[in-house]
C-alpha positions as CSV (number, residue, x, y, z in Angstrom):
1,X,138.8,115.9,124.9
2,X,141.8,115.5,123.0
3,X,145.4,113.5,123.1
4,X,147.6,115.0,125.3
5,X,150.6,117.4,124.2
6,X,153.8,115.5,125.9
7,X,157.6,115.0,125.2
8,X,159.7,112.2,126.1
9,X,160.9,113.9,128.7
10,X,158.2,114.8,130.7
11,X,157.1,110.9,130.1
12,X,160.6,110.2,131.9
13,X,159.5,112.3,135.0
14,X,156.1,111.0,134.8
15,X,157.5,107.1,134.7
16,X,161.1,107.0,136.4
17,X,160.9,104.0,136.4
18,X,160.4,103.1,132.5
19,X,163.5,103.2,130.4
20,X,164.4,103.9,126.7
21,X,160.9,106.1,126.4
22,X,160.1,106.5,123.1
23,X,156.7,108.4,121.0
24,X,154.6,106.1,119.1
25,X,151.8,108.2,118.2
26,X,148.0,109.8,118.8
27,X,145.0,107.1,118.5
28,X,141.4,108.8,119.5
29,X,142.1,110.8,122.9
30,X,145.3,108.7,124.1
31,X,149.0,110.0,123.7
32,X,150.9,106.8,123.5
33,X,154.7,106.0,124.2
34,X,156.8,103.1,124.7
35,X,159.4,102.4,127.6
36,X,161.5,99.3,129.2
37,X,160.1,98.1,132.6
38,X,161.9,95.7,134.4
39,X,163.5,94.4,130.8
40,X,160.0,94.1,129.4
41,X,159.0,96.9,126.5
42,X,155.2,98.1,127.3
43,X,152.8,101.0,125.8
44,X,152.1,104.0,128.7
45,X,148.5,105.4,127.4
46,X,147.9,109.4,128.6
47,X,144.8,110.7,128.5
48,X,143.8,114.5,129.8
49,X,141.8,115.0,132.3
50,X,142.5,118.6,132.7
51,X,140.1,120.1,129.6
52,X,137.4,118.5,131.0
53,X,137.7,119.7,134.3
54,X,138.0,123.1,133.1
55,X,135.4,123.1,131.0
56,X,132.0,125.0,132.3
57,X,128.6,122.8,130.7
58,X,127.1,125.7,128.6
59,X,123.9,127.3,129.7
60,X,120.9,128.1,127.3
61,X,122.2,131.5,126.2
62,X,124.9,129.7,124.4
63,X,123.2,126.2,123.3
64,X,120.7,127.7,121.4
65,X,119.8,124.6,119.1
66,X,116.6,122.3,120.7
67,X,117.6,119.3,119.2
68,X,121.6,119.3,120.9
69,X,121.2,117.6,124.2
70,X,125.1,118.1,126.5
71,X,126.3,116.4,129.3
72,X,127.7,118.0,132.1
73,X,130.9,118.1,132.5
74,X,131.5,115.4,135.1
75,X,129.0,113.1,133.1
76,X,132.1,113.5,130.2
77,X,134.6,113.1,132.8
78,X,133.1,110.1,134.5
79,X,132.5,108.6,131.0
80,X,136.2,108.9,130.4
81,X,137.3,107.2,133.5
82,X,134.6,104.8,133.4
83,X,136.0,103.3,129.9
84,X,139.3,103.4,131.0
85,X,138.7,101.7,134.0
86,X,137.1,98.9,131.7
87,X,139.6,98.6,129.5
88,X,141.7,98.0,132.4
89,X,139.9,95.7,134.2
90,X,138.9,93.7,130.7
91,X,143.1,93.6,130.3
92,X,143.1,92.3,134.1
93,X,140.7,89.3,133.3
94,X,140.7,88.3,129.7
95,X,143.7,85.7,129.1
96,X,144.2,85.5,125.8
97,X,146.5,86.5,122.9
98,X,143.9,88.3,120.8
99,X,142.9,90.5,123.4
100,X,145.8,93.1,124.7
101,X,147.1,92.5,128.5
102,X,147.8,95.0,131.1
103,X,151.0,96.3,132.2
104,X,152.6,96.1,135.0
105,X,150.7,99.9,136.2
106,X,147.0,100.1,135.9
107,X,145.3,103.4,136.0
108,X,147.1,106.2,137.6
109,X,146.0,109.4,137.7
110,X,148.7,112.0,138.2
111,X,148.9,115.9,138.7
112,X,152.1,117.4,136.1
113,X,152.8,120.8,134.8
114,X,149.2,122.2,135.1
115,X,147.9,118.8,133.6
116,X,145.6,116.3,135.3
117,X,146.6,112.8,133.6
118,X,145.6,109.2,133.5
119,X,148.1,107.3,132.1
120,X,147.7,102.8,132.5
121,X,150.7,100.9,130.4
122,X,149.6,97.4,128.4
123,X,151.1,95.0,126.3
124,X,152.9,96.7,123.5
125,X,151.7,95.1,119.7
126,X,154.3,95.3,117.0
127,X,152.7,94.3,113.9
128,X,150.0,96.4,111.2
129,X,146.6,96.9,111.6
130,X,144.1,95.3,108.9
131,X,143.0,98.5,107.5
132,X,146.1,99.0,106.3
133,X,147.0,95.7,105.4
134,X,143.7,95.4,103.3
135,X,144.8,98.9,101.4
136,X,148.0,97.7,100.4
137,X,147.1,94.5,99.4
138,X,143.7,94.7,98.6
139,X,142.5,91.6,99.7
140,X,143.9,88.7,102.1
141,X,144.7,85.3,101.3
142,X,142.4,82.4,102.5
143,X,144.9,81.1,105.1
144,X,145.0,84.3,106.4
145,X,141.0,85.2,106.7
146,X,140.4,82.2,108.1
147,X,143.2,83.3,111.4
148,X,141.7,86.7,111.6
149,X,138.3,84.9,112.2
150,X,139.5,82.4,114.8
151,X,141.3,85.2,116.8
152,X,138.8,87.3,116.4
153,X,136.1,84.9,117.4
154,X,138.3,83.7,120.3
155,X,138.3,88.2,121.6
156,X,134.9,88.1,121.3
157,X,134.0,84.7,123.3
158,X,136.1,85.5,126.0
159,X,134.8,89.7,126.4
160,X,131.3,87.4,126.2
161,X,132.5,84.9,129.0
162,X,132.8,88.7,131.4
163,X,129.3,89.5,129.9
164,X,130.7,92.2,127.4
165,X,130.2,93.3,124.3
166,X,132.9,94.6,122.2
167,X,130.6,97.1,119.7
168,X,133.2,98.4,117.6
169,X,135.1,95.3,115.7
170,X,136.6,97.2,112.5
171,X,140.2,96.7,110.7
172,X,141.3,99.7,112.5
173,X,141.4,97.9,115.7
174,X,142.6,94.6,114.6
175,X,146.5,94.5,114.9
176,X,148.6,91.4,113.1
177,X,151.3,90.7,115.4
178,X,154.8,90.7,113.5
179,X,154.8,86.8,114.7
180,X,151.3,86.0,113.8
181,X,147.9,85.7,114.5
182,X,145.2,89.1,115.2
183,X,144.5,91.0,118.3
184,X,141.3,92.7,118.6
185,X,142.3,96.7,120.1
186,X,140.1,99.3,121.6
187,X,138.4,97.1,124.6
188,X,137.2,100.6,126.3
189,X,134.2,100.8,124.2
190,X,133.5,97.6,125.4
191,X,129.6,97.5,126.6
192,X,128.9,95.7,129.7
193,X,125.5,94.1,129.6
194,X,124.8,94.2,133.5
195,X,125.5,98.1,133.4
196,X,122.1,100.0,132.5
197,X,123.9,103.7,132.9
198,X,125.4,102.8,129.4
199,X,122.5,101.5,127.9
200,X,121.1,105.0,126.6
201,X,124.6,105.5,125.2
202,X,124.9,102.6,122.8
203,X,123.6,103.6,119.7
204,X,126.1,106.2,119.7
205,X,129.3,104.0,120.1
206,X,130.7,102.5,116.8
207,X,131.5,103.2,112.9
208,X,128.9,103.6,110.8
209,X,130.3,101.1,108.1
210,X,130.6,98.8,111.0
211,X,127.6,98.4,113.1
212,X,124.6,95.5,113.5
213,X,120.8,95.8,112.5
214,X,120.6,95.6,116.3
215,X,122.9,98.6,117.0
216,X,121.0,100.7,114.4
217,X,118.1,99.7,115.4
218,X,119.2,100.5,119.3
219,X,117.2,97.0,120.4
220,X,119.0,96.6,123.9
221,X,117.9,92.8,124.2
222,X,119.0,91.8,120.9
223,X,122.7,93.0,121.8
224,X,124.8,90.0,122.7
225,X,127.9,88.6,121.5
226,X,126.7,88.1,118.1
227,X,126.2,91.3,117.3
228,X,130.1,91.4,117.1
229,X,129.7,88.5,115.1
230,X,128.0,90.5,112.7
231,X,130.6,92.7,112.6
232,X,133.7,90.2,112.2
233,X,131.1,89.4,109.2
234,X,132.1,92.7,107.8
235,X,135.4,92.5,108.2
236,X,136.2,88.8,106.9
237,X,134.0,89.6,103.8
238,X,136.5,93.3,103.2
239,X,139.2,91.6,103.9
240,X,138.9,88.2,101.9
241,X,137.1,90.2,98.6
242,X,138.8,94.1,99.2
243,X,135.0,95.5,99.1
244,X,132.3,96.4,102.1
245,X,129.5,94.1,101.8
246,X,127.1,97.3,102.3
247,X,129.1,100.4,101.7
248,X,130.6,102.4,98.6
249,X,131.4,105.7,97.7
250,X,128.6,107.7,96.6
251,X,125.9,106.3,99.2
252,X,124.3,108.4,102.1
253,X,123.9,107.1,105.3
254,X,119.9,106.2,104.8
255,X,121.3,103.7,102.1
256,X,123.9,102.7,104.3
257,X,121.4,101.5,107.3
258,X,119.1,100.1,104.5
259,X,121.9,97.9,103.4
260,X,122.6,96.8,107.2
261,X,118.9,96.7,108.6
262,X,117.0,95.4,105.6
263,X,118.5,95.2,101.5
264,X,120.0,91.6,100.8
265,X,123.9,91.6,100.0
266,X,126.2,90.0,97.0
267,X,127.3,86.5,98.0
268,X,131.4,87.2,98.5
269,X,132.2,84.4,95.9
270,X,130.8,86.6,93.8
271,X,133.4,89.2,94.2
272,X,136.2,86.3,94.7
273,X,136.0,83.4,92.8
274,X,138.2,81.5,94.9
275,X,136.4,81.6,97.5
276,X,135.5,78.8,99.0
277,X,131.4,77.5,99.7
278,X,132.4,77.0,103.2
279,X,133.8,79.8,103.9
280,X,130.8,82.0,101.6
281,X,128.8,79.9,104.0
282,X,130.2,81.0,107.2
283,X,130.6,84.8,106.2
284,X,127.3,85.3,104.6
285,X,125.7,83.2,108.4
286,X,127.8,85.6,110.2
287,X,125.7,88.7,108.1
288,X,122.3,87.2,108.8
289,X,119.9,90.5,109.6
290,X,118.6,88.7,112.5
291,X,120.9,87.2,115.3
292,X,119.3,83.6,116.1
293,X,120.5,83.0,112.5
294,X,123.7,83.8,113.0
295,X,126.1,81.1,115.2
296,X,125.2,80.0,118.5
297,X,128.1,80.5,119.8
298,X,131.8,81.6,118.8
299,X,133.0,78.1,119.3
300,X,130.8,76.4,116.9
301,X,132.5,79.4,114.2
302,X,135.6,78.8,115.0
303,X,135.1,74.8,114.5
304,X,133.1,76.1,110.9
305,X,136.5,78.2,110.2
306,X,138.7,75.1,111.5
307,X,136.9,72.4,108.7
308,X,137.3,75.4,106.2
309,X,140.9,75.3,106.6
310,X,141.4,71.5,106.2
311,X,139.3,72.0,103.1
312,X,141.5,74.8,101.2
313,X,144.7,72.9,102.2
């Protein structure tokens, strides 16, 4: 399924009632715009439905490979609404900066020009995400890893407090506000523990660079909220030092889940000499190969990353 194809002024007969629409861009299989809603600017998401529903599931004189297992088409077109609907309803219930909020419409499917759409409109972030903040600058100051760590750590407790698992916590989807502070993006992957239907589905769900032992490893009962805790481990230690703590060019992807699952890592002070112990401490805790090791809880980090700052100032 990809983005949709829409203009500004389709959006305008979509949304009368949104004002000064304007294109932001593509992002996985959302169109996204802005527009004015009761004086307020929000993002209006479209997906498309209608490729989907069109589609035919292929029979066995076309699949001809053993090993290639495909859904039928209103598995894929359950899937889709399924995430959106839980990115909506984790909007809906999670009150708290680092995690986007809803708009004022939730999910809305709508018939236009030949098109079935589902279009929701959240919160709209001005600011850069991380992955492009670490390009340009290389690496982050200390200040500044320590705030990506307590928002972050803050998304992740409260998707936890809902029983969810965010799976997917990468500088792509880690927006710095133009005012300050981190938001954590792309609640849709979001896993709900309670929901065995998606269970099957896990292992498949991330970035390779950015995944747990336990997602590798596709252990169902070691998946909790520290297996995102793993992963803001991978991100602190790029951002604060500019280099993966288990990826480089030139490694294939057996090395790569070796390095996760199993080989030891290089202490980040070793790659940034200012670094401080306490934070080394707290990134190289977060990276612990098994979970219990890791922190107990997000707010026993964020009072780890809280002492760290008193420390460097």
């Amino acid at each position: 399924m990809r983005a949709p194809d829409l203009t500004v002024e389709q959006v305008q007969k979509i949304c009368p009632n949104f004002t000064q629409i304007e294109y932001v861009g593509r992002g996985g299989q959302k169109t996204v715009f802005s527009g004015v809603f009761a004086g307020t600017k929000y993002a209006i998401k479209f997906l498309d439905l209608t490729s989907i529903q069109n589609q035919q599931a292929p029979n066995s004189a076309i699949t001809q490979d053993p090993h290639i297992t495909v859904s039928p088409v209103e598995d894929i077109r359950e899937d889709v609404l399924a995430r959106a609907k839980r990115e909506i309803d984790i909007m809906d219930r999670c009150e708290t900066s680092t995690l986007v909020k809803l708009g004022p419409i939730g999910m809305t499917l709508v018939d236009y020009d030949n098109k079935k759409l589902l279009y929701f409109t959240e919160e709209l972030i001005s600011g850069d995400d991380l992955h492009n903040i670490i390009r340009r600058d290389k690496f982050i100051s200390l200040n500044e890893g320590i705030q990506i760590g307590i928002d972050i750590a803050t998304a992740i407790k409260h998707l936890w407090n809902i029983n969810m698992v965010h799976r997917d916590v990468k500088p792509r989807n880690i927006m710095r506000r133009d005012t300050g502070g981190y938001v954590l993006l792309d609640t849709g992957l979001a896993f709900d523990l309670s929901d065995e239907s998606l269970t099957a589905a896990f292992i498949t769900v991330g970035t390779p660079i950015y995944m747990s032992p336990e997602q590798l490893k596709n252990v169902r009962r070691g998946i909790d909220f520290r297996s995102d805790l793993f992963l803001l481990g991978i991100v602190l230690y790029e951002a604060l030092t500019g280099q993966h703590p288990f990826f480089n060019r030139g490694i294939n992807s057996m090395q790569l889940v070796a390095n996760i699952v199993t080989n030891p890592i290089e202490s980040p002070n070793k790659v940034r000499k200012d670094l401080p112990n306490s934070l080394n401490t707290i990134i190289m805790r977060l990276l612990a190969k098994e979970p219990h090791l890791r922190f107990k809880s997000c707010d026993s980090l964020m009072e780890k990353l809280l002492q760290a700052r008193e420390e460097i100032q």
